[in-house]
C-alpha positions in Angstrom: -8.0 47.1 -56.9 -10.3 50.1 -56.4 -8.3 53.6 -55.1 -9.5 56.0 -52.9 -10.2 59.3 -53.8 -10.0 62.4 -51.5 -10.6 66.3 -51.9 -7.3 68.2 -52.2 -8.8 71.7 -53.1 -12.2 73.4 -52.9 -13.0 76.7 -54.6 -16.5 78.7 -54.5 -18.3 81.0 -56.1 -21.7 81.6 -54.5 -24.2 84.5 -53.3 -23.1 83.9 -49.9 -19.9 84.2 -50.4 -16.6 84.0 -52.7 -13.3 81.6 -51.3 -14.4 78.7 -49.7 -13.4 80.7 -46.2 -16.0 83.2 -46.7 -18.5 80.7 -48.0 -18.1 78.7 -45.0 -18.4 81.8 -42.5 -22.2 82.7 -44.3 -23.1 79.3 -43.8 -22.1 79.2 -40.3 -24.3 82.7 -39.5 -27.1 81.4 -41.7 -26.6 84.5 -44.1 -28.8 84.7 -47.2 -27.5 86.0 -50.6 -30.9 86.3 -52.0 -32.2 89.5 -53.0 -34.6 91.8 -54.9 -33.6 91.6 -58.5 -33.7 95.6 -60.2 -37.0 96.8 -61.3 -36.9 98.8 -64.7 -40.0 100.5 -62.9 -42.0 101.2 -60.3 -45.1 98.7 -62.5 -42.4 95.7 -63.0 -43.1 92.6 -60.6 -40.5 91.9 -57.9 -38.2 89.2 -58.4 -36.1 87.8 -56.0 -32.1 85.7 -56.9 -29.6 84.7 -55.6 -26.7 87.0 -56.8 -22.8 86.7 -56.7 -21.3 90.1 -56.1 -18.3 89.6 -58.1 -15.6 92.3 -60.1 -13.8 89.4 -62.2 -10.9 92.1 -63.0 -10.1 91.2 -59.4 -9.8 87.4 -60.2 -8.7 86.8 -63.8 -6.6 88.4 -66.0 -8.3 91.6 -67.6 -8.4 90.8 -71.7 -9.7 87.5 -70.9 -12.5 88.9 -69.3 -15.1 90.0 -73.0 -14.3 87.1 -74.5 -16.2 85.0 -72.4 -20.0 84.2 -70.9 -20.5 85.0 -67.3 -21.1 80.9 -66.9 -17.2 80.3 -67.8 -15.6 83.5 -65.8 -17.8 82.0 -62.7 -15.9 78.4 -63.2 -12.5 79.6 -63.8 -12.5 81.9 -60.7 -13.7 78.6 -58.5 -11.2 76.2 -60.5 -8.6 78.7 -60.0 -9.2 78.6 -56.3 -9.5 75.0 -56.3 -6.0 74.9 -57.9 -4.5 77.1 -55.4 -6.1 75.6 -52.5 -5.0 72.2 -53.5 -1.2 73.6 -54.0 -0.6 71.7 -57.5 2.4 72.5 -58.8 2.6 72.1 -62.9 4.1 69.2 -64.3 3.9 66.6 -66.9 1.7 64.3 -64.2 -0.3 67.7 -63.7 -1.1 68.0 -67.2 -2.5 64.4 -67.8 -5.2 65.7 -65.2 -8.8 65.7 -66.3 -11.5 68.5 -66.2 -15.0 67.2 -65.6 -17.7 70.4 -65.6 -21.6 70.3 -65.1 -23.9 72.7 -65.7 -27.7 73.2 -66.8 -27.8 75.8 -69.8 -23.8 76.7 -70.2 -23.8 79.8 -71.8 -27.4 81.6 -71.5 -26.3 85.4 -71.8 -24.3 85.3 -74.9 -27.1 83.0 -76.3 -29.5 85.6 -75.1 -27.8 88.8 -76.4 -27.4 87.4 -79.7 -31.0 87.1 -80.1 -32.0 90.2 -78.7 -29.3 91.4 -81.0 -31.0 90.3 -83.7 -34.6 89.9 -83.1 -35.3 93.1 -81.1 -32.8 95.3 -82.2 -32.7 94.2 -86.0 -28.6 93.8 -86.3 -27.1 92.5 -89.2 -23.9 91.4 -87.3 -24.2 88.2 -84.6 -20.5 88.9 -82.3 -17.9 86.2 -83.7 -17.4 84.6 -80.2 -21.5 83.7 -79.5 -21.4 80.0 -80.1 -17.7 79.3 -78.4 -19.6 81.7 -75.6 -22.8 79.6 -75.4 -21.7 76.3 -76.0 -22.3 73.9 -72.9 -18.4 72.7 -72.7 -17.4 76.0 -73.3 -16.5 76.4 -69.1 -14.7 72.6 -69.3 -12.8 73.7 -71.9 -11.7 77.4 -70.7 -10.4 75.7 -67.3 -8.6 73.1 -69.4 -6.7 75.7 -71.5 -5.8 77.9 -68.8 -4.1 74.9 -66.8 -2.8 73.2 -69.3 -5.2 69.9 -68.9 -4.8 67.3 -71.1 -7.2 64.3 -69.5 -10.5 63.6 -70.3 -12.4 67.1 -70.4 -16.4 66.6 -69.8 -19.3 68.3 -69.6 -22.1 66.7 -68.2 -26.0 68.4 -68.5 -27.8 66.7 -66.5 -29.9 69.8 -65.2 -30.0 70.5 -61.3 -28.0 67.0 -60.6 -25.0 68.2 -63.2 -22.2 69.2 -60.5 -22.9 66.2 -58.2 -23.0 63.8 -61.8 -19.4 65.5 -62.6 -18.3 65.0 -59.5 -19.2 61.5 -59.1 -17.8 60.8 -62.2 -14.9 62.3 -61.9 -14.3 60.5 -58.5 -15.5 56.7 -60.5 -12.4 57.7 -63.4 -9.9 57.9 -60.1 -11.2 55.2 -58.5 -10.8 53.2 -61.6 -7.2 54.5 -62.4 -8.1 56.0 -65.3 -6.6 59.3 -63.9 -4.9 60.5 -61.3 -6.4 63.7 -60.6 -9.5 65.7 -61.6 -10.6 69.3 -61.3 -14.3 68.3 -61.1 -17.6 70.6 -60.0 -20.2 73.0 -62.0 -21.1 76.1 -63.2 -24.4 78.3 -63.8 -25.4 82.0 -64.8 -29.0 82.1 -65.5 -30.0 85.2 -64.3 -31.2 86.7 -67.8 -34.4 88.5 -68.2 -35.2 85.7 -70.8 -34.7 82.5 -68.4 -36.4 84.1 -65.3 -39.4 84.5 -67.6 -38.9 81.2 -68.7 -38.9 79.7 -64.8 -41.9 82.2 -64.2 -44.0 80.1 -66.5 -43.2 76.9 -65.2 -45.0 78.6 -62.1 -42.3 77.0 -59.8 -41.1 80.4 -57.9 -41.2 80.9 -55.1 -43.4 84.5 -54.3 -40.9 87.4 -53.2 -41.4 88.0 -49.5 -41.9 91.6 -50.3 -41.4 92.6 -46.6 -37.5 90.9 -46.5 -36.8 89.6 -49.6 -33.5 87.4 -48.5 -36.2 85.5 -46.9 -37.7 84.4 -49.7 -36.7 81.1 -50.0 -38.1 78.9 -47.3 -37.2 74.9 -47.4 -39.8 72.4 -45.9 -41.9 75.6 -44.4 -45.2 75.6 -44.1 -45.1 78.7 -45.6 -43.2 78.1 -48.3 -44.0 79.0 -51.9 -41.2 77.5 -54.6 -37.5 77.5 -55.4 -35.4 80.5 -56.2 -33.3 81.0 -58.7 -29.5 81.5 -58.1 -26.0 81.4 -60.0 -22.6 80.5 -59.0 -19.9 77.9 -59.5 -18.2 75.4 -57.1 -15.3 73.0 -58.2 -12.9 70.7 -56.2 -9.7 69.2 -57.3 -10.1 65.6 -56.5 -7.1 62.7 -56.5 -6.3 59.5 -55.5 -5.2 58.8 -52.0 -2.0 57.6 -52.9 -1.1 60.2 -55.3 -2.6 63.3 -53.0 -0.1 61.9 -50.0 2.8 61.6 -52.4 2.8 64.6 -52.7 2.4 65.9 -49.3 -1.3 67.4 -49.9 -3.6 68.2 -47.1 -6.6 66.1 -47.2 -9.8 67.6 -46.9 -11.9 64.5 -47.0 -12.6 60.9 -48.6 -14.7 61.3 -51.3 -16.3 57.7 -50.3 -19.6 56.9 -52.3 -21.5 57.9 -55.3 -25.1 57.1 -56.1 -26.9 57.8 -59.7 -30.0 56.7 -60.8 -33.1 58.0 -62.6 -36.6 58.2 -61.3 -38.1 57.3 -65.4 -41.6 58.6 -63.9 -42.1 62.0 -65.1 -40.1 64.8 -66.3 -41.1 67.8 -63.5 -42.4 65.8 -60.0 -39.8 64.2 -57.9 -40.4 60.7 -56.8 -39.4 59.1 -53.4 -38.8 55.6 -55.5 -36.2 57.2 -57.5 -34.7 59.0 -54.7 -34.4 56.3 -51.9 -32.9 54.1 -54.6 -30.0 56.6 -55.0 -29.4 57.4 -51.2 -29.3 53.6 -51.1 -27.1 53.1 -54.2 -24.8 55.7 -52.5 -24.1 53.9 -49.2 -23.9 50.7 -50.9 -20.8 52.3 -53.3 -19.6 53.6 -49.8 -19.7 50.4 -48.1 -21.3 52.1 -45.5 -24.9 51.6 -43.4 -27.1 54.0 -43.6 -27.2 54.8 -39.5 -23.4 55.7 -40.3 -24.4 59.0 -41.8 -23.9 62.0 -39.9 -25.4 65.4 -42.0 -27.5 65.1 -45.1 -28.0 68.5 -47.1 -30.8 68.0 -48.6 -31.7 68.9 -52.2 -34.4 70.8 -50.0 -36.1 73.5 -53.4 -38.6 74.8 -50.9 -41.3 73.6 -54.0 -44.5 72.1 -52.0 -44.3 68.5 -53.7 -40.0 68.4 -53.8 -39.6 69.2 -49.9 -42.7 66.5 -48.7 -40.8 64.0 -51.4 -37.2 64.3 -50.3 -38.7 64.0 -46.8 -39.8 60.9 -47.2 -37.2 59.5 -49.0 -34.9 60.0 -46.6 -37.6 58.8 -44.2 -37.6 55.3 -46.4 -33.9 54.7 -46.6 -32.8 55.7 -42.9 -36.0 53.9 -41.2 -36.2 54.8 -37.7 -33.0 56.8 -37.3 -34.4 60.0 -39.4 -36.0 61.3 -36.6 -32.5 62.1 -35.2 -30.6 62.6 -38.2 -29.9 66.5 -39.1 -31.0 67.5 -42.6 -30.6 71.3 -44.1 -31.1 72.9 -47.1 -28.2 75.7 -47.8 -30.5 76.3 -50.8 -32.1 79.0 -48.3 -29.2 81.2 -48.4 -27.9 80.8 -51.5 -30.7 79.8 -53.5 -31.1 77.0 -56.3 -27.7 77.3 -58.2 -29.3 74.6 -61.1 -26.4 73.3 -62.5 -23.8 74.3 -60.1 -26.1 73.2 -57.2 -25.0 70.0 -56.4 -21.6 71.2 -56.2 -22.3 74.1 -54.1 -23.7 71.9 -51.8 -21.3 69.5 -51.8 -19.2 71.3 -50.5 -21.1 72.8 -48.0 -21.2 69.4 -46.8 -17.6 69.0 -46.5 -17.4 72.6 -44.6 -20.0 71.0 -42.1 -17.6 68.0 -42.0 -14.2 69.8 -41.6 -15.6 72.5 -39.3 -17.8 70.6 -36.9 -20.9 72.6 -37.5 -24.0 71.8 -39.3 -25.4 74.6 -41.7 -28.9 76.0 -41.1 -32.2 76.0 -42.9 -32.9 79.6 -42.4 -36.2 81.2 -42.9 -38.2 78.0 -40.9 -40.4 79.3 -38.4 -42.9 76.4 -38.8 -42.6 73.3 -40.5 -44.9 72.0 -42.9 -47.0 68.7 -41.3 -45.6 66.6 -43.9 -42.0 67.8 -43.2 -40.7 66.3 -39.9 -37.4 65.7 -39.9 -34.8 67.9 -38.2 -34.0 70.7 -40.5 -31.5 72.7 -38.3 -33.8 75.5 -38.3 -32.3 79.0 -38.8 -29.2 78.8 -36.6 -25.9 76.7 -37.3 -25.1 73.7 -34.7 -22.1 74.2 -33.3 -19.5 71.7 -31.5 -20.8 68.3 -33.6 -18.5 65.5 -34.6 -19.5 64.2 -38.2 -17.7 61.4 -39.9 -19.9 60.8 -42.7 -21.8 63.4 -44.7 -24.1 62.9 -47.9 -25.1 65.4 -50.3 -28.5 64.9 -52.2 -29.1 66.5 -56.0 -32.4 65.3 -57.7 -33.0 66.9 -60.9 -35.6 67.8 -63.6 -35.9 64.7 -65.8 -36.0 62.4 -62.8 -31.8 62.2 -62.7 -30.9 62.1 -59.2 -27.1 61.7 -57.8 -25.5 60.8 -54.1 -22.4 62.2 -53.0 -20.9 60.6 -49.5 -17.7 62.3 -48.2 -16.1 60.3 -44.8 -13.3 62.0 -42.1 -9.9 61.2 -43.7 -7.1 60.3 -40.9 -4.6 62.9 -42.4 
């Protein structure tokens, strides 16, 4: 028999805010984290990211601090808030729980200042630490240690579809019985000189709105110009029903349907085929129809082809009942997180679920022709009753992944 599998415990690490409390309140004033990057002078372009303002000295103990890439300090501050949040108290069934992580590049900066190290500045001496730094698993395995995990500890890649593929997987391994309880979510840090450059050639940025830069990122506008970059981390402890109320947890939601399929079409441009097939595959694993869903945040990049795609895609699987059906992309305030994206969002999702508002797309003063949907434009919706939310993550590579989380009675 299949379990169900619920959120216990939410932790977030984003430009708009760090706790899931202050995350939540950004979201609910349509506050952007996206800002002017610094300019090493006055002749340098402008560059726009999202940003998390974080001391980690005020989150993690101090010596573990240089010993680790900025990817992996992001993670274990969200896991450790997930932990909290969920009120876990160590034992032996705590330490059979798993650690399922996602994220795009892992660790970029150590990767990065080793070869500046040695290609620009001619050292002799690469630091020790560099490949335990950089290493993709390095932020699954750092969470793992530090809570004494001793499940199945993954890391999935999957580029901008990693957290929502970790979570969906984690949630399949409860539902399955193969664990109990999973600390599940992603992680990203991208923001090196290197990668920006790297984005910046793939000509898929959005232009810095030189006259606010927050507003830079504009989903389904008709002004709109291409993603923006962001970091952060998001994880969730997820568990089985039965073992969550054995324990007297508080239940955020029902983590109720997981969707994953791959496009096979092209390795940059979304496809609607691909897309609808995963919404679909989603409510089918939910049992649900698709007039039952609420909220959808969209994977929404602000790109020109991405937001027309999505659009219709969600046109395709909800038929006549899209023109009524709220859609928002958070990924105007906080920007695109890459690996940690679908996470991120995911959890906005269940904020909009839990606190009976729907997030805004901010920045949309007029949608593009090709985007007519209801976007919650700029301003949160207050007073709503949602039982079913879905959160969409279509990646580079043509990976795309579902998340569906239903009202739990408590």
């Amino acid at each position: 028999m299949m379990r169900e599998v619920c959120v216990t415990g939410i932790g977030v690490v984003a430009p708009i805010g760090i706790g899931y409390a202050a995350f939540r309140e950004s979201l609910r004033a349509g506050r952007s984290g996206i800002r002017a990057l610094p300019r090493p002078d006055d002749a340098a372009p402008l560059r726009v990211a999202g940003v998390v303002d974080i001391a980690f000295a005020d989150h993690l103990a101090a010596p573990s601090i240089p010993g680790l890439d900025r990817v992996c300090l992001l993670a274990r501050v969200a896991a450790n808030q997930a932990i909290a949040d969920a009120a876990i108290t160590e034992n032996a069934q705590w330490h059979s729980a798993g650690v399922y992580v996602g994220t795009g590049i892992g660790g970029v900066s150590a990767l990065e200042a080793a070869y500046e190290e040695f290609f620009v500045r001619g050292g002799a001496r690469i630091k020790p630490l560099t490949v335990v730094q950089a290493m993709s698993n390095a932020a699954a395995a750092q969470i793992a240690l530090e809570h004494h995990c001793h499940g199945p500890v993954l890391t999935y890649s999957v580029a901008c579809s990693s957290s929502a593929v970790a979570i969906g997987e984690a949630y399949r391994a409860i539902r399955h019985g193969y664990v109990d309880c999973v600390i599940a979510g992603g992680t990203e840090a991208l923001l090196t000189p290197g990668t920006i450059r790297t984005w910046e050639a793939l000509r898929t940025l959005a232009l810095p709105d030189v006259a606010d830069p927050a507003a830079s990122c504009k989903p389904f506008s008709k002004n709109r110009t291409g993603l923006v970059l962001g970091e952060g981390a998001g994880m969730v402890v997820l568990e089985s029903v039965e073992h969550a109320r054995a324990r007297g947890a508080r239940i955020y939601a029902r983590l109720a349907g997981y969707g994953c399929r791959t496009d096979a079409t092209h390795m940059t441009k979304p496809d609607a085929d691909g897309q609808t097939a995963t919404m679909l595959a989603a409510l089918a694993d939910a049992g649900l129809p698709a007039g039952a869903i609420d909220y959808i945040n969209a994977h929404g990049t602000s790109t020109l082809a991405g937001d027309i795609v999505e659009t219709n895609a969600i046109k395709r699987v909800f038929g006549d009942g899209a023109a009524n059906l709220p859609v928002s992309s958070t990924k105007s305030m906080h920007g695109h997180c890459m690996g940690a994206t679908g996470a991120i969002e995911f959890i906005a999702a269940l904020a909009a679920l839990n606190g009976g508002f729907l997030p805004p797309t901010i920045n949309l003063s007029q949608a593009a022709p090709e985007c007519d949907l209801d976007y919650v434009p700029n301003h949160a919706r207050e007073g709503v009753a949602l039982r079913n939310v879905m959160s969409n993550s279509f990646a580079f590579g043509g990976s795309n992944a579902v998340l569906i989380a239903s009202r739990i009675d408590r």
